[in-house]
C-alpha atoms as one frame of an Amber mdcrd trajectory, in Angstrom:
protein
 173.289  94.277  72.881 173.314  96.089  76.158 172.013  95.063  79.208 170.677
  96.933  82.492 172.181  94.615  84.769 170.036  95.858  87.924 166.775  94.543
  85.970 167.882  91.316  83.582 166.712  88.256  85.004 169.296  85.023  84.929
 166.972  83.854  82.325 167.263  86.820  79.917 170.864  86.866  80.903 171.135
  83.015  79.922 169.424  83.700  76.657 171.403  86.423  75.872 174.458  84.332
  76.104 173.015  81.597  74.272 172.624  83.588  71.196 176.215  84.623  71.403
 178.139  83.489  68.218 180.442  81.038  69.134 183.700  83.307  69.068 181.651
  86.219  71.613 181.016  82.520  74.181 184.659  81.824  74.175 185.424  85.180
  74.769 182.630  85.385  77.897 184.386  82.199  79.350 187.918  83.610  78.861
 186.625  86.892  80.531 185.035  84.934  83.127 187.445  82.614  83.983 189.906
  85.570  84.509 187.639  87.288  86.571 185.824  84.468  88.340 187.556  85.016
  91.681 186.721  88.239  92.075 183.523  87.702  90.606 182.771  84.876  93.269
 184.980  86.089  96.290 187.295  83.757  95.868 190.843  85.924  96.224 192.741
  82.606  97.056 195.090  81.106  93.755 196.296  78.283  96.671 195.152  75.027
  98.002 195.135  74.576 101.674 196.998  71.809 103.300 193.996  69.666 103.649
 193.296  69.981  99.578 196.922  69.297  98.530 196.881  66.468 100.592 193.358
  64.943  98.852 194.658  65.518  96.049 198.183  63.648  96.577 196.240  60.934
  97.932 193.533  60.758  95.149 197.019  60.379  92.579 198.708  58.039  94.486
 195.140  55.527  95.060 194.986  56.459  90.998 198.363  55.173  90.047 197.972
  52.517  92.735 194.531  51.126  91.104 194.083  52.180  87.776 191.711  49.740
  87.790 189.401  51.944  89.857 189.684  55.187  87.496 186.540  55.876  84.947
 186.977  57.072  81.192 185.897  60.666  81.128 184.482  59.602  77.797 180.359
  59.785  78.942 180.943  61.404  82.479 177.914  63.411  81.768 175.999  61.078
  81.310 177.359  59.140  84.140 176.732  61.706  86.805 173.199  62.734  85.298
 172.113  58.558  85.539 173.315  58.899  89.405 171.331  62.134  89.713 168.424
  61.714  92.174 165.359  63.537  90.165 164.536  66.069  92.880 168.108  67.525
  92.166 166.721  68.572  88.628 167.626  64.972  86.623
C-alpha cells in the first residue's frame, strides 16, 4: 500500500500499521529503531555525565534494596492505575 505522506493523517497512518501482518510490524520497528535518531533529531548514541551518573546510582540503590525493585510482570497495568484520567487513563 502506498502512502502520500504530505496528506495521511496519524490516524490513517496508525491504521495502516495496524493491519500490517505481523512479520511487515517487526520489520517497521526494526526500520524504526535504526532510524529513530535521525527520525527524532536525536544524533547523540551517548549519555551525558548527569545520565550515567542516575543511572549508576539507580543500580547501586537497586542492588542495595532489592526490596524496593517492582516485577516488570504487570507494569502496564501498574503505570495505567497511577495514570491521572485527564492524561488519557
Amino acid at each position: 500500500m502506498a502512502l502520500n505522506l504530505e496528506v495521511v493523517s496519524l490516524e490513517q497512518l496508525e491504521t495502516a500499521i495496524l493491519g500490517l501482518t505481523l512479520e511487515e510490524r517487526q520489520r517497521l520497528l526494526v526500520w524504526f529503531e535504526e532510524n529513530r535518531r535521525e527520525l527524532l533529531g536525536d544524533d547523540s548514541d551517548e549519555l551525558s555525565q548527569e545520565q550515567e551518573a542516575e543511572v549508576v546510582r539507580r543500580r547501586d540503590l537497586a542492588l542495595a534494596h532489592p526490596e524496593l525493585l517492582e516485577p516488570w510482570d504487570g507494569t502496564i497495568e501498574r503505570v495505567r492505575e497511577r495514570t491521572p484520567a485527564w492524561l488519557g487513563r
